[in-house]
Structure formats: structure tokens, C-alpha cells
MIBARO-376170 format. One record per residue (C-alpha): x negated, y negated, z negated. Coordinates in steps of 0.25 Angstrom, whole numbers, padded with zeros to 4 digits, always signed. Each point is the difference from the previous one (the first is absolute). Layout:
! residues N
XYZ ...
! end
This chain:
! residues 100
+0011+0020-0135 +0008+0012+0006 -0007+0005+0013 +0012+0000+0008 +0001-0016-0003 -0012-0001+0010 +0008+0004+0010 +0006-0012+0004 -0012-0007+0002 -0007+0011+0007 -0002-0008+0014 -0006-0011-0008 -0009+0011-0006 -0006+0006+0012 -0002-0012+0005 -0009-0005-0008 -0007+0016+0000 -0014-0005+0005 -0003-0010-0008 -0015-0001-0004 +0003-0003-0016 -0005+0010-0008 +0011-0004-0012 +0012-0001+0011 -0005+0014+0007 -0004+0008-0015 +0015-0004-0003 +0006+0001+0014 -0004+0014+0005 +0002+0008-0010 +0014-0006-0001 +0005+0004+0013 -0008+0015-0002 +0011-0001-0012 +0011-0004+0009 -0004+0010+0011 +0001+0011-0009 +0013-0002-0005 +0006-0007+0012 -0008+0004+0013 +0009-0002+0010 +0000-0016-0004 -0013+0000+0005 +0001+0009+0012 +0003-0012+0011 -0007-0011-0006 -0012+0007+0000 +0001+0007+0012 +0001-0015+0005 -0011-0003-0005 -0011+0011+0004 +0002-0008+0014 -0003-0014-0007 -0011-0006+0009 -0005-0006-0014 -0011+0010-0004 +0000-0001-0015 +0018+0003+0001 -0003+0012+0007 -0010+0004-0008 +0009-0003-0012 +0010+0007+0005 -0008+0012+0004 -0005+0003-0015 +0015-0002-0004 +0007+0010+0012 -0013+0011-0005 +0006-0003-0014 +0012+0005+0005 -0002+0010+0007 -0005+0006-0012 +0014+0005-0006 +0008-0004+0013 -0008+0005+0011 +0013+0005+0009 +0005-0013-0002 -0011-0008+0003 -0002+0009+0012 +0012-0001+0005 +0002-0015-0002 -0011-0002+0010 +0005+0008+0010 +0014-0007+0000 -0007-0013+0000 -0010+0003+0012 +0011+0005+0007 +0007-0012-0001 -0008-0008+0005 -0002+0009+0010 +0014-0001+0006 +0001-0015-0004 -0010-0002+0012 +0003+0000+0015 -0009+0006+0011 -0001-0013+0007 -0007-0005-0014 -0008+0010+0000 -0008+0000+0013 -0002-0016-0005 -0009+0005-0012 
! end
């Protein structure tokens, strides 16, 4: 199967990125290493969504996956994280902010 026809179904894919399965995961995470090194940018926003998973195994998962990445695509990762913290950053008003 050609790399890119992953694609496609990447949502589905990271969703199920911290399950406990050692044959689901030994298949899984090295699939979407492959597909970060060809394709980073794919997984870019999806991941950064997911470092702020409250489920402690995603985030964990998707740690492992971003430090993968950032191996070959360290600007981008870097700068992914900033545009995505920022974004949140501006999504939020003052008055929600003194609430927390």
C-alpha cells in the first residue's frame, strides 16, 4: 500500500494513537513515523491537538510521535507549536481568563 493512501484516514489513525495493543502499536507508530517524514505537515495540527489531550497515554503517544519529528523537521515542528499556542491564546477572552 502506498504511503500517501494513508492519508486519508489519518484522523482515524491518531485517534486510536494510545491504544495499549502491542500488535496495533508495533504496526501503528512506526506507520505515522513513515508518514511524518514524508508528509510532516499532516501531522502538525492533529498532534499539536493532541499534546493537550487530557487522556495521559494520547499525549504521551503523541509526544513520542512530535520528538520523531522533530528529528528531520525540527523548524516546523517548532513553529507549529507556536502558531497553535497562540491561537489559543487569542481564541480566549480576558473575562475567561480571570474565571480559571
Amino acid at each position: 500500500v502506498e504511503l500517501e493512501a494513508w492519508l486519508g484516514v489519518l484522523p482515524q489513525l491518531l485517534a486510536r494513537i494510545h491504544i495499549r495493543s502491542p500488535s496495533v502499536r508495533s504496526v501503528l507508530h512506526p506507520l505515522l513515523t513513515k508518514l511524518g517524514e514524508k508528509h510532516p505537515q499532516a501531522l502538525m495540527y492533529p498532534l499539536s491537538v493532541l499534546l493537550k489531550s487530557p487522556v495521559h497515554a494520547r499525549k504521551t503517544a503523541a509526544e513520542s510521535l512530535m520528538n520523531s519529528l522533530k528529528a528531520h523537521s525540527s523548524s516546523l515542528v517548532e513553529e507549529a507549536l507556536m502558531v497553535s499556542s497562540e491561537l489559543i491564546r487569542v481564541a480566549i477572552l480576558w473575562r475567561e481568563t480571570w474565571h480559571e
